[in-house]
C-alpha positions in Angstrom: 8.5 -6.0 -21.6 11.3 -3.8 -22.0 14.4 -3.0 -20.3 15.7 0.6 -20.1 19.5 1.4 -19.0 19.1 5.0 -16.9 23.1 6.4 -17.3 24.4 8.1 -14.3 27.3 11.1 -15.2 29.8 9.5 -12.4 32.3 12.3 -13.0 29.8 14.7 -11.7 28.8 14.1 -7.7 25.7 15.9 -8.2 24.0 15.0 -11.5 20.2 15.7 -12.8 18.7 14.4 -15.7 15.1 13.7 -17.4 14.2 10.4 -17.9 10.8 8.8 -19.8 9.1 6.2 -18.5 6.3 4.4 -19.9 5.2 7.7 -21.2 6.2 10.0 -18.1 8.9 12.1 -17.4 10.5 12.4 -14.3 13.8 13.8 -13.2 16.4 11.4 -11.3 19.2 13.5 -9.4 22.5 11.0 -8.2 24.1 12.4 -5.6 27.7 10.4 -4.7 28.4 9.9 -1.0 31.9 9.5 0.2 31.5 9.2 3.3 29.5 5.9 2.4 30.8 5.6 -1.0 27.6 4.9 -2.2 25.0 6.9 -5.1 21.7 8.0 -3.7 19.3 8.5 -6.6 16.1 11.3 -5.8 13.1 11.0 -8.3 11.2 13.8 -9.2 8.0 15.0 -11.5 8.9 17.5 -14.2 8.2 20.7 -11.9 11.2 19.4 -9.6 8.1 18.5 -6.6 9.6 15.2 -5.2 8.1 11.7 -5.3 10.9 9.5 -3.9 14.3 10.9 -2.1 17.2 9.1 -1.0 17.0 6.1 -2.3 20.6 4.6 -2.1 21.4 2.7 -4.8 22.3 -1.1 -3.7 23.0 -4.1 -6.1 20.8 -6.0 -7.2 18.4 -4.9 -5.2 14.6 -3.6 -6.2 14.9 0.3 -5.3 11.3 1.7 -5.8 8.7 -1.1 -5.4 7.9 -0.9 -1.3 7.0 3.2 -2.1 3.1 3.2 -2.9 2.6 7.1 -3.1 1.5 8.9 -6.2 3.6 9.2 -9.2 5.7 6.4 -8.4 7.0 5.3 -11.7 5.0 1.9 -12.6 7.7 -0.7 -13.3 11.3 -1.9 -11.0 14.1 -0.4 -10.8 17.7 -1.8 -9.9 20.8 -1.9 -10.2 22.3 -5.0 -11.6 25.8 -6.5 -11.3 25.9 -10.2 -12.4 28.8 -10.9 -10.2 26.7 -9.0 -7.1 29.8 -7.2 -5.9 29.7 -3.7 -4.6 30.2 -0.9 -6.9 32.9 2.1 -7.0 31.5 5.6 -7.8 33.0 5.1 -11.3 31.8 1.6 -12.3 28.1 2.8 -13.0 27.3 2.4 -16.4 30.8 0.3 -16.8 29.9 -3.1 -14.6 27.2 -2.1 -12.9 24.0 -0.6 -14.8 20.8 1.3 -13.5 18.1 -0.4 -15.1 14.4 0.0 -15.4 12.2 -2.6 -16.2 8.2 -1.9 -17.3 5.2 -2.5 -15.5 4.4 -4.7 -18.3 7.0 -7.6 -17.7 5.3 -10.9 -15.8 7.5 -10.8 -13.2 5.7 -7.7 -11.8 2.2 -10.0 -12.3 
């Protein structure tokens, strides 16, 4: 089991970056909404063709696991905040982290 932090660039309100996955790249685009201050994350393979989009980013909350199309990364995704209070577009990565966890872990058994 591991768990990976994915960082979000929260100065930015459109952000893209590559990110490796149990041996995959894909490409996660945040984009921040203000008019529901919220992130919504996009994943993507390599050649930018879309797997998930608009996926808005809720605490502690599995994001990915009810998609079951091709290319859907293997393992959860969430965004944690022990306390379970609603983030700020600048607390990513400060109280509140994006975090993968692999398809290896027993709770996905």
């Amino acid at each position: 089991m591991a768990i990976l932090q994915i960082t979000l660039d929260t100065e930015q309100a459109i952000s893209k970056q590559t990110v490796s996955l149990e041996g995959k790249n894909y490409i996660f685009r945040f984009t921040w909404n203000n008019r529901d201050n919220s992130w919504n994350m996009d994943i993507m393979k390599p050649n930018d063709i879309p797997i998930i989009m608009g996926i808005k980013l809720v605490v502690n909350y599995e994001l990915i696991s009810r998609y079951i199309q091709e290319g859907v990364p293997p393992g959860m995704i969430i965004l944690f905040n022990e306390k379970n209070v609603q983030y700020d577009r600048y607390d990513i990565n400060q109280t509140h982290f994006l975090v993968y966890i692999t398809s290896d872990d027993e709770m996905l058994a």
